[in-house]
C-alpha positions as CSV (number, residue, x, y, z in Angstrom):
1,X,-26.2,-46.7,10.7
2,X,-28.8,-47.9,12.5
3,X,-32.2,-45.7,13.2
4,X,-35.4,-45.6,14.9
5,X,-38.7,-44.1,13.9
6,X,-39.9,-40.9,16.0
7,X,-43.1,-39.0,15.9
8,X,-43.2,-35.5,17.3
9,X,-45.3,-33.0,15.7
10,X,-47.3,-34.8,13.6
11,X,-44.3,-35.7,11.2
12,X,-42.3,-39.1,11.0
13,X,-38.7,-38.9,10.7
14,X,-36.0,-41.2,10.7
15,X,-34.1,-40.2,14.5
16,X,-34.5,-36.8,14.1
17,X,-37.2,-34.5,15.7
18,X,-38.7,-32.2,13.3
19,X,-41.3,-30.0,13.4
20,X,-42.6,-26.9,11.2
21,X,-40.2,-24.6,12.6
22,X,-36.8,-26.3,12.4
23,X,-37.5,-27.5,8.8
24,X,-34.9,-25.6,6.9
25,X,-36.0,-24.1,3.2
26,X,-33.6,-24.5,0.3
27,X,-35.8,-23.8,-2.7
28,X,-34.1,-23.1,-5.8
29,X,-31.0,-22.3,-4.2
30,X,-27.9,-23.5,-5.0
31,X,-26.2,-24.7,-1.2
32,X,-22.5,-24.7,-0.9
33,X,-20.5,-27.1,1.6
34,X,-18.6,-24.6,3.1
35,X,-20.0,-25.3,6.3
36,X,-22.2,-27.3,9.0
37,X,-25.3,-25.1,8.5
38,X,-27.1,-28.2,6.5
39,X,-25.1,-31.0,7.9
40,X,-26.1,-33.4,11.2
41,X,-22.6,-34.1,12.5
42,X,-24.0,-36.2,15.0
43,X,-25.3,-38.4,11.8
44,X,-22.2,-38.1,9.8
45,X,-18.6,-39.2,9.6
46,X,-17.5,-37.5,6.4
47,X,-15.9,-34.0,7.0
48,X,-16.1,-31.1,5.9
49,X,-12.4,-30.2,4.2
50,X,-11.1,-27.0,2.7
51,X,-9.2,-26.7,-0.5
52,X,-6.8,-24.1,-1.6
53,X,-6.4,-22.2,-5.3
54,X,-4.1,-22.6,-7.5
55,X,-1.3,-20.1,-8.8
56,X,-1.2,-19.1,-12.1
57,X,0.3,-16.3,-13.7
58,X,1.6,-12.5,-12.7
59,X,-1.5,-10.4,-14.5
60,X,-0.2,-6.9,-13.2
61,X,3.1,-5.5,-12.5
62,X,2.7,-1.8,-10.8
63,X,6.5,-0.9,-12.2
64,X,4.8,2.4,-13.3
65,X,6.4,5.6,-11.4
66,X,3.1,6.6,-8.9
67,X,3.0,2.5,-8.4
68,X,5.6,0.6,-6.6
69,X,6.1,-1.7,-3.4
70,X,3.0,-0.8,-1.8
71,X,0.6,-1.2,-4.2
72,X,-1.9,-3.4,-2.5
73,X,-5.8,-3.7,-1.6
74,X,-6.8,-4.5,-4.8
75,X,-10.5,-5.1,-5.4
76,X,-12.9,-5.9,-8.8
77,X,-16.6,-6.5,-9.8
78,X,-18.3,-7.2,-12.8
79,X,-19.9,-3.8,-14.6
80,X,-22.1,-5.8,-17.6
81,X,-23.3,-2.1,-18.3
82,X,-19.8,-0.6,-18.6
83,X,-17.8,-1.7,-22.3
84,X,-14.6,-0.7,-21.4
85,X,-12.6,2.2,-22.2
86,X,-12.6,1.8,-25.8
87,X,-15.9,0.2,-25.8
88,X,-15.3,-3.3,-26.9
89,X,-16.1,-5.2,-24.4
90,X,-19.5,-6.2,-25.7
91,X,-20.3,-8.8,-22.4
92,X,-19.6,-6.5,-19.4
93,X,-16.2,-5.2,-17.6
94,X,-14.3,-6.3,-15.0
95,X,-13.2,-2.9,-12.9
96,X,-10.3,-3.3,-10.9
97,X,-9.4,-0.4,-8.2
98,X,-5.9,-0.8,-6.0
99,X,-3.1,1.7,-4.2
100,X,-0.6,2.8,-6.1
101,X,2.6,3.7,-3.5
102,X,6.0,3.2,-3.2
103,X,6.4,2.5,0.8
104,X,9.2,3.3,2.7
105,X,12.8,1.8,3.9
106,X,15.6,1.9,5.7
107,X,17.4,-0.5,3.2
108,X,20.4,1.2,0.7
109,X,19.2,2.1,-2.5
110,X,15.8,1.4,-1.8
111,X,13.3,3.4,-4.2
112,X,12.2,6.7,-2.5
113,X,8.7,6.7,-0.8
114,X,5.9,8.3,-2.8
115,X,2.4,9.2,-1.1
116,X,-0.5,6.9,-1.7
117,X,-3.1,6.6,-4.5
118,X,-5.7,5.1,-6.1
119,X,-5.7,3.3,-9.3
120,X,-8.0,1.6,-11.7
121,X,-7.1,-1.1,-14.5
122,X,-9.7,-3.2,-16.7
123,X,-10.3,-6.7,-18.0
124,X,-12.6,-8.2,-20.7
125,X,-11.5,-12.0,-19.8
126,X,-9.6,-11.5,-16.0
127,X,-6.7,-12.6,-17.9
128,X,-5.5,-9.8,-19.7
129,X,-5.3,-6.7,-17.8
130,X,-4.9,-2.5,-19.2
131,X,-4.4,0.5,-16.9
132,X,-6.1,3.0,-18.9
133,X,-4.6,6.9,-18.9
134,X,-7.4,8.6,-17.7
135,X,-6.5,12.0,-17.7
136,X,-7.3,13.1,-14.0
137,X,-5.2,13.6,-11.2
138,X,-1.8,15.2,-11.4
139,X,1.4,13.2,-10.5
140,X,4.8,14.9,-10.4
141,X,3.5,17.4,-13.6
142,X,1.8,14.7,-15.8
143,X,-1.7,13.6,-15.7
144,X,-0.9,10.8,-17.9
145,X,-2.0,8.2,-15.6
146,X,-4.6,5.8,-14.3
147,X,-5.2,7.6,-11.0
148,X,-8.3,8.0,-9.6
149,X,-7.7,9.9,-6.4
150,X,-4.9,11.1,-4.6
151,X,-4.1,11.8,-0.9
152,X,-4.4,15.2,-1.6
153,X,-8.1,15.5,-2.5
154,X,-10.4,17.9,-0.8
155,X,-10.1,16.4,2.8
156,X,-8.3,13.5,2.0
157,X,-5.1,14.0,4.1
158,X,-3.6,10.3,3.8
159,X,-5.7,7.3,1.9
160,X,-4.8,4.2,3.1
161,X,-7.4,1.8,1.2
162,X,-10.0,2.9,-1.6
163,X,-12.4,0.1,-2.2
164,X,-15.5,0.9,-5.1
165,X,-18.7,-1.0,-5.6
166,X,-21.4,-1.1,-8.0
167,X,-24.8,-0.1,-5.6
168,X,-27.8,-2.1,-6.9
169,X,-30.1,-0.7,-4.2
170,X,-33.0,0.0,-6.3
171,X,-33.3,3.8,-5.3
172,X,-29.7,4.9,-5.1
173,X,-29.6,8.2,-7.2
174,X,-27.6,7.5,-10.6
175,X,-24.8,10.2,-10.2
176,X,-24.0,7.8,-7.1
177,X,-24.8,5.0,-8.3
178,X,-20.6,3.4,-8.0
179,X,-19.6,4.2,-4.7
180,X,-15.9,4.6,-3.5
181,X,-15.2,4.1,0.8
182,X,-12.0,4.7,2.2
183,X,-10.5,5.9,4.8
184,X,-9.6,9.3,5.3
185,X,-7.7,11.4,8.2
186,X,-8.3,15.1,8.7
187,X,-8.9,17.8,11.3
188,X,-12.2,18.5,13.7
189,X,-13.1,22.3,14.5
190,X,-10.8,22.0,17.2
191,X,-8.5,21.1,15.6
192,X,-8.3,17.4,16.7
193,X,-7.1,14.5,13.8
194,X,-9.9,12.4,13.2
195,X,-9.9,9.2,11.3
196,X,-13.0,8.1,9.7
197,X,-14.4,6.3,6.6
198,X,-15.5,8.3,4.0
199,X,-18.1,8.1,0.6
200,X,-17.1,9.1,-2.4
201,X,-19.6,8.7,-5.4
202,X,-19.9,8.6,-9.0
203,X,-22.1,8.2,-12.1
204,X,-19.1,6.0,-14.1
205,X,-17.1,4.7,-11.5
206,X,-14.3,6.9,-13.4
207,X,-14.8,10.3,-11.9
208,X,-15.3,10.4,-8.1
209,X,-16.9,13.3,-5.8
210,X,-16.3,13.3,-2.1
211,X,-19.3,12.8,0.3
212,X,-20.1,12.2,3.7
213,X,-18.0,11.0,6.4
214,X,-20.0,7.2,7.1
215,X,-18.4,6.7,10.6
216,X,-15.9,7.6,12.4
217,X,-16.0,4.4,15.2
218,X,-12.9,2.2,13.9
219,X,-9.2,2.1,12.5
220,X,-9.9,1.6,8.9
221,X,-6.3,0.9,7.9
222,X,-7.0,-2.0,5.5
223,X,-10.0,-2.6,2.7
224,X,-13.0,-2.2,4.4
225,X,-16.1,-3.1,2.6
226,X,-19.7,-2.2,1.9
227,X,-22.2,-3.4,-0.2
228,X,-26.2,-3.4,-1.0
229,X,-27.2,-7.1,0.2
230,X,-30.6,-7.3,-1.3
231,X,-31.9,-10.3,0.4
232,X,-32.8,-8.0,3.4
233,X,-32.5,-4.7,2.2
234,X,-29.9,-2.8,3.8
235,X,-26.3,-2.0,3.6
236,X,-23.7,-4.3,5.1
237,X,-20.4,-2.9,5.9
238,X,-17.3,-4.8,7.1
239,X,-14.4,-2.4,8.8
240,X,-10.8,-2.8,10.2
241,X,-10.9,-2.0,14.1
242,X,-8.8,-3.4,17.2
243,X,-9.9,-4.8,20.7
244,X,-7.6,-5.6,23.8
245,X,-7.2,-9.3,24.7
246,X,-5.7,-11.2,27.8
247,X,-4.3,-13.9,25.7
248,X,-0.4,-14.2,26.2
249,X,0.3,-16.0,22.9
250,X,-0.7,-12.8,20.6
251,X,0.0,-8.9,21.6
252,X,-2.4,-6.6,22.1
253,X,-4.4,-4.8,20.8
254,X,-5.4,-7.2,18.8
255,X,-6.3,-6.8,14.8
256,X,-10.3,-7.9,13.5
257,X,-13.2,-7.2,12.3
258,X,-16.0,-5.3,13.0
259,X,-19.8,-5.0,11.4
260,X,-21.7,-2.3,10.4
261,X,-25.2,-1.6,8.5
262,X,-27.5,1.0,7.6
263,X,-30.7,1.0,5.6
264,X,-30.5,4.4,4.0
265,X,-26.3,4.6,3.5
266,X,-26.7,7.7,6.1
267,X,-27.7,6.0,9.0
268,X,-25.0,3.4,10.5
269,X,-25.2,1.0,13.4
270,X,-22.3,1.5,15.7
271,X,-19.8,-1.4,15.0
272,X,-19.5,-5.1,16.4
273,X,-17.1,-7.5,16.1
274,X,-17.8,-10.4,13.9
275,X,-18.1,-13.8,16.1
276,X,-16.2,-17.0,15.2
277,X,-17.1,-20.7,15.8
278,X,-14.2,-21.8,17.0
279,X,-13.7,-19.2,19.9
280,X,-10.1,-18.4,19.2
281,X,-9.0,-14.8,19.5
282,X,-6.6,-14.4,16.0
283,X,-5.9,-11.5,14.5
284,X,-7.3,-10.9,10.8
285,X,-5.9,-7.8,9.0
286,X,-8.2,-7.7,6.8
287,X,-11.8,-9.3,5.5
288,X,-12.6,-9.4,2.1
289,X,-16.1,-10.2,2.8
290,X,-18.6,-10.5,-0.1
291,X,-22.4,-12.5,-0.7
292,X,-20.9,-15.6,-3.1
293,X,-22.0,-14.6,-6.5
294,X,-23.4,-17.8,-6.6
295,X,-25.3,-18.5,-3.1
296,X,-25.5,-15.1,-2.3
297,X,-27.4,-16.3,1.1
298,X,-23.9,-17.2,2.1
299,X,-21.5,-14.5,3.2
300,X,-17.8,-15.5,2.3
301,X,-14.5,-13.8,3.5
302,X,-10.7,-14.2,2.8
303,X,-9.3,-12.6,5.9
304,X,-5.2,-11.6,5.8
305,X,-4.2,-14.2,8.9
306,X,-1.5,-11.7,11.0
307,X,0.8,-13.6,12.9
308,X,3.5,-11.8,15.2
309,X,6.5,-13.9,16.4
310,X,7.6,-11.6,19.4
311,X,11.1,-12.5,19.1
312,X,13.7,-12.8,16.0
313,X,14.9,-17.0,16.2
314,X,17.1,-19.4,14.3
315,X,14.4,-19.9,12.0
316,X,13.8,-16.1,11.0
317,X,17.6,-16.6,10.4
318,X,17.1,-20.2,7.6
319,X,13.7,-18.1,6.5
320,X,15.8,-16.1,3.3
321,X,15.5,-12.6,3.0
322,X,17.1,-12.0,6.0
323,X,19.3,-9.0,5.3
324,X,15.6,-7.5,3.9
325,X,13.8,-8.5,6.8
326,X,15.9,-6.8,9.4
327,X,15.8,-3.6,7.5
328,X,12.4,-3.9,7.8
329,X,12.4,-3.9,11.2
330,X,14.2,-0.2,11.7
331,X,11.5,1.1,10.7
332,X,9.2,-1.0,13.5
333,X,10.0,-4.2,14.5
334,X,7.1,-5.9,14.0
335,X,7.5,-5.3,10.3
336,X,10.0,-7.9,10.3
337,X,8.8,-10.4,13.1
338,X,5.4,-10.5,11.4
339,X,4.6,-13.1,8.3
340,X,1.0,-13.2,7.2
341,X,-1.1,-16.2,5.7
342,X,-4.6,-16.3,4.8
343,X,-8.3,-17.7,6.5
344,X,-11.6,-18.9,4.7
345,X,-14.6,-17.7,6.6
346,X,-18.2,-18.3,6.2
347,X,-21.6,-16.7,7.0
348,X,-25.6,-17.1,7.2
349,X,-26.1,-13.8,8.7
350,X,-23.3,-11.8,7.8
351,X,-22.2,-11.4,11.6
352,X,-21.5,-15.2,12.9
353,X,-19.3,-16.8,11.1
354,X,-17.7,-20.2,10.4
355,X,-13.6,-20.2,10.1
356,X,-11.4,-22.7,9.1
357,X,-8.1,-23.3,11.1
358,X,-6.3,-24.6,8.1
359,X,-4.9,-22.0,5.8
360,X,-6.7,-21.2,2.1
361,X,-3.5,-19.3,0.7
362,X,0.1,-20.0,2.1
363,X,2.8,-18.0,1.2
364,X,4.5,-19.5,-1.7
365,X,7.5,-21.9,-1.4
366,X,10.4,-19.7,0.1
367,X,12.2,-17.4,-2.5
368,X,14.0,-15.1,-0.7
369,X,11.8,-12.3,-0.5
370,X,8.5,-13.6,0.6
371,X,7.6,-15.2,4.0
372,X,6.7,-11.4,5.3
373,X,4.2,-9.0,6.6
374,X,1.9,-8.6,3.4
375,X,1.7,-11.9,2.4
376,X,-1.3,-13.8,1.2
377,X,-3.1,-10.2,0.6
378,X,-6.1,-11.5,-1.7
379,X,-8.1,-9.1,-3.6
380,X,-11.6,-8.4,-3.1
381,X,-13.7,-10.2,-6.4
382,X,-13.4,-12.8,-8.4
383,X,-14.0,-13.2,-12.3
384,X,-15.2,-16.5,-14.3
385,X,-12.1,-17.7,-17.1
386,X,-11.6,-20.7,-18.8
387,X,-9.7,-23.7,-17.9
388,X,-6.4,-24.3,-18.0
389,X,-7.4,-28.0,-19.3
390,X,-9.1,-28.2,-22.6
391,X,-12.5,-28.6,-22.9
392,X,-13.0,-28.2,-18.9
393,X,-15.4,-26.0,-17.5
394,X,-14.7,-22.3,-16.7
395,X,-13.4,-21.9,-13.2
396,X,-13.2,-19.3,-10.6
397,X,-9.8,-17.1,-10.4
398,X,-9.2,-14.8,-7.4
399,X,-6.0,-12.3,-6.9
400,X,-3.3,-11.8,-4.6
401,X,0.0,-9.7,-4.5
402,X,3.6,-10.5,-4.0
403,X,6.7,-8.8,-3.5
404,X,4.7,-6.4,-0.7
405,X,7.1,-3.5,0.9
406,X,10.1,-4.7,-1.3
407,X,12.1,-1.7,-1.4
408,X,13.7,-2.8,-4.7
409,X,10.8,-4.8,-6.4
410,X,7.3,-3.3,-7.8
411,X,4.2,-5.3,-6.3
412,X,2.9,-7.8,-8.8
413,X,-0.6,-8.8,-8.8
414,X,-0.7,-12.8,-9.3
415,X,-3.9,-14.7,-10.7
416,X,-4.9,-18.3,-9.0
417,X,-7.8,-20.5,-9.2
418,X,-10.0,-22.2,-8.1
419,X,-13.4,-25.3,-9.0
420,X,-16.9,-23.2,-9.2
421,X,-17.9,-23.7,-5.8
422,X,-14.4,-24.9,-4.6
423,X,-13.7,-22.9,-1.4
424,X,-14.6,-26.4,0.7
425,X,-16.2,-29.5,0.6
426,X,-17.8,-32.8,2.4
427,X,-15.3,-35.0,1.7
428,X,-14.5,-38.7,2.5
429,X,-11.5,-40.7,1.8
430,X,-10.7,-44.1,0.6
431,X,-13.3,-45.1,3.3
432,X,-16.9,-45.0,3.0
433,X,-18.2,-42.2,4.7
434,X,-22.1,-40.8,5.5
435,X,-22.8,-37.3,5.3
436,X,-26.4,-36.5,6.5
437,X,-28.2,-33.4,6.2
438,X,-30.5,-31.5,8.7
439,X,-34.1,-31.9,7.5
440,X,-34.5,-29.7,4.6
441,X,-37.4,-28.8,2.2
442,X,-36.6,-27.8,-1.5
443,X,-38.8,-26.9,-4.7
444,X,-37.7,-29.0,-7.3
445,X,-38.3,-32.1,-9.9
446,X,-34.5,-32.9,-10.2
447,X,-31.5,-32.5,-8.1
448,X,-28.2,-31.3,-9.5
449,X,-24.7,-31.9,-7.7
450,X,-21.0,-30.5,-8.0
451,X,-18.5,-33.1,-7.2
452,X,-15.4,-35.4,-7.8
453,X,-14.4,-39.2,-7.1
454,X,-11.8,-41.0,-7.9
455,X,-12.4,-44.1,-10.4
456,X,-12.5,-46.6,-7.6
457,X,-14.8,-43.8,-5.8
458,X,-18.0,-43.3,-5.9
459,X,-21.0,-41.2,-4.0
460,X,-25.1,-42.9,-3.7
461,X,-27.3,-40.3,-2.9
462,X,-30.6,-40.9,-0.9
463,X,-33.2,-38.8,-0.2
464,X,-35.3,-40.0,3.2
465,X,-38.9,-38.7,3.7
466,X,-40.7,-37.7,6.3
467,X,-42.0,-41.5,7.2
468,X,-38.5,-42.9,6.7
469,X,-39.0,-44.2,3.2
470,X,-35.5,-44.0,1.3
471,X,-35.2,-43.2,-2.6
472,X,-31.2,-44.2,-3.2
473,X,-29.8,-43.2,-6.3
474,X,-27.7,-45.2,-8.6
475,X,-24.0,-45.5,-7.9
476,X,-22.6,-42.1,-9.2
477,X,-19.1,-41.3,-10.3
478,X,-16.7,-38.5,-12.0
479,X,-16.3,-34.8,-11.7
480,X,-18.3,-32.5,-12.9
481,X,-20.0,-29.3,-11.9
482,X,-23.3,-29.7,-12.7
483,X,-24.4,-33.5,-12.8
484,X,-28.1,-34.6,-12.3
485,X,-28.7,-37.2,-10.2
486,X,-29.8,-40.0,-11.4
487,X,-32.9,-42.6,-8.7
488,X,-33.9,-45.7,-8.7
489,X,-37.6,-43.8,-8.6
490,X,-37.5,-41.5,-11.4
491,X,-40.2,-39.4,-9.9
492,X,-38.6,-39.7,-6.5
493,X,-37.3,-35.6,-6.4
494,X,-40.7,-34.2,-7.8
495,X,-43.0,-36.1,-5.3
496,X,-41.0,-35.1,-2.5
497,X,-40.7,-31.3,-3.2
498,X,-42.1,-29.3,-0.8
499,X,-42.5,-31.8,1.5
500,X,-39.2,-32.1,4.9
501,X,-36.4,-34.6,4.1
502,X,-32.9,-35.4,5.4
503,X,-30.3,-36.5,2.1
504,X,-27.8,-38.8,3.0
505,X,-24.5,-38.8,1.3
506,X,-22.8,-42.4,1.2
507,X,-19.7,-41.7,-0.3
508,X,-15.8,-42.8,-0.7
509,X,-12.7,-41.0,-2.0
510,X,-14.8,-38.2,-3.1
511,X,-15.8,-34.8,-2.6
512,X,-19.1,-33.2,-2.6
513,X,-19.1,-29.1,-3.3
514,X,-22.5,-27.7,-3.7
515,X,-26.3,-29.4,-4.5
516,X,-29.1,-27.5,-6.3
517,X,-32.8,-28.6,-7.3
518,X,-34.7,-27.3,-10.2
């Protein structure tokens, strides 16, 4: 690729025109390829290519009698405070929250329809899974259960979500310091049914107290999501709303997102929709938006992709489950002309975001009772577990549930998983391929990569200074997570830390996840 020297404010660089203020700071941090924020297309051929997890095994079956079909919305985080309920769990707990519901159907001898609550279960490893009795909340006479709230609390007239996070804002009070949102339906002082999301708040995550309605702009009938982002300071909160579109391939209104922050958890900014890169309007049920644990600078999301044939066809007919699917649709029609897959989104500033058009979760090969409206429903979390291959590193494994609205079948909660770092890549095939970066500055004396070739492949890596000097390294190969690079100039990452650089990626039948300098 051929390049010519430019000057513009005061700094050499090859074809690119830099200056102070478009010199992007990486520092320590560890930068994921999940999308173009760090990459000059117009200097690379390599793309930027998702990859989907992996299924493993069922890790919850909600067969118990306030569980059932329904039980969906699942979401986790890490408590390293909390031991578990017995109080082995000497590293830290993973807290699992979820609706527990039988829903309803018009199919014979379909389990009766219970009202909705919420659940909790635990994990030491993500693996093993126990829903402890807690004692709390009354179901049909027995409190032996693992319910956390019910629809009939205080003003609670109907949950239809109950997501719970761990606030690590520095002054948050400590009897609030887990805090539950969900939405929650009750009556004005004239009498008027209002929906609105509501607080609830607790010292152990265990026992919650109702608070303060948080807004009442929005549909909130999915997970929505808030959490402390402390790279800025405030509150981010992500929430289920509609909008009206003129597009003639999808009905109206249609499903999204919308955005929401406050700095003091009273105060909210009235919501706006999330904007897309690509343009398209497409609904997204729901947004399981998070900072990645990681590279919390980058926002990620695993929006529910809903997708409404408007008429029943030959292939609804081939699809299996057919008898299922039409009883689904006495109740409403869509609820059988609807199937549902699942997006990876991305983020810098929490509000514009990156989408991929290919889908991260599929429904599963066709089984007879899949292929519907609740799909591809991944939980909110994820949790660090071993391997599956001996000796390899740990990996990341995320949730989803099957068998959603089965009138005969509990919901099962399914574990898949996925590289550290894994979500996406730059990626090159059995060509050679560049991929070049936007000019960066990082703090560092060696630079660190996660990536993959093949044995024939193979990745150089060359860092280019600000007077067009290159420092290649060696030819690099295999997969690992966390391999140092290796230059011809041993001292070429220290003398150039601090100082702007573009890195180009050479690179055939190979994958590059995420870079880090320390």
């Amino acid at each position: 690729m051929k390049q010519t020297l430019l000057t513009i404010g005061g700094i050499l660089m090859m074809g690119l025109a830099v200056s102070a203020q478009n010199v992007i700071p990486i520092g320590h941090d560890r930068e994921c390829f999940f999308d173009y924020y760090l990459i000059d297309k117009g200097l690379s051929t390599a793309e930027l290519r998702i990859h989907q997890p992996v299924l493993r095994e069922p890790v919850l079956t909600h067969d118990a009698p306030w569980e059932g079909s329904g039980s969906d919305y699942h979401n986790l985080f890490f408590d390293a405070d909390y031991k578990g309920i017995d109080g082995q769990n000497e590293k830290g707990t993973y807290r699992l929250y979820y609706l527990g519901w039988q829903s309803p159907s018009k199919e014979p001898n379909a389990k009766p329809y219970h009202p909705i609550v919420a659940c909790y279960a635990e994990s030491a490893d993500g693996i093993h899974w126990v829903k402890p009795n807690l004692g709390l909340v009354d179901f049909n006479g027995s409190k032996e259960n693992n319910i956390v709230l019910s629809s009939g609390y205080n003003h609670t007239g109907g949950i239809d979500n109950f997501y719970v996070f761990k606030d690590l804002n520095p002054e948050c009070s400590p009897e609030a310091r887990y805090k539950g949102i969900s939405s929650c339906h009750f009556n004005d002082a004239e009498g008027k049914r209002v929906i609105s999301l509501r607080l609830y708040y607790s010292a152990d995550s265990i026992h919650f107290t109702e608070g303060d309605v948080i807004t009442t702009k929005g549909a909130f009938d999915s997970v929505n999501i808030i959490f402390w982002d402390a790279r800025v300071n405030l509150y981010r909160g992500y929430i289920r709303g509609f909008h009206q579109t003129n597009n003639p391939r999808i009905k109206s209104p249609v499903r999204d997102i919308a955005y929401i922050e406050s700095k003091d958890f009273k105060t909210w900014t009235d919501p706006k929709l999330l904007t897309f890169d690509d343009g398209e309007d497409i609904p997204l049920y729901t947004n399981v938006i998070n900072p990645y644990f990681r590279a919390p600078q980058i926002y990620i999301g695993f929006p529910t992709r809903y997708i409404e044939r408007f008429d029943w066809n030959g292939s609804f007919e081939e699809l299996g489950g057919k008898d299922f699917r039409r009883a689904r649709m006495l109740m409403e029609k869509r609820f059988g002309l609807t199937i549902t897959d699942c997006v990876f989104i991305v983020s810098r500033n929490g509000q514009d975001y990156h989408r991929f058009w290919e889908a991260f979760m599929r429904p599963e090969v066709e089984n007879g009772i899949n292929w519907l409206y609740g799909d591809c429903y991944p939980a909110v979390g994820f949790t660090v577990t071993p391997n599956v291959v001996p000796g390899g590193p740990d990996e990341l494994s995320m949730y989803a549930n099957r068998n959603h609205w089965h009138s005969q079948l509990p919901a099962v909660l399914d574990r898949y998983s996925i590289r550290m770092d894994g979500f996406a890549s730059l990626h090159a095939d059995g060509k050679e391929l560049v991929a070049t970066t936007k000019v960066i500055s990082y703090e560092g004396s060696d630079m660190f990569i996660n990536f993959e070739t093949s044995a024939m492949g193979y990745l150089y890596v060359t860092l280019i200074d600000a007077a067009g000097k290159r420092f290649a390294s060696c030819e690099t190969f295999g997969n690992t997570l966390d391999r140092k690079v290796i230059f011809d100039d041993p001292e070429a990452v220290k003398a150039n830390s601090g100082k702007p650089v573009t890195i180009e990626f050479r690179m055939r039948d190979a994958d590059v996840y995420s870079m880090q300098f320390r």
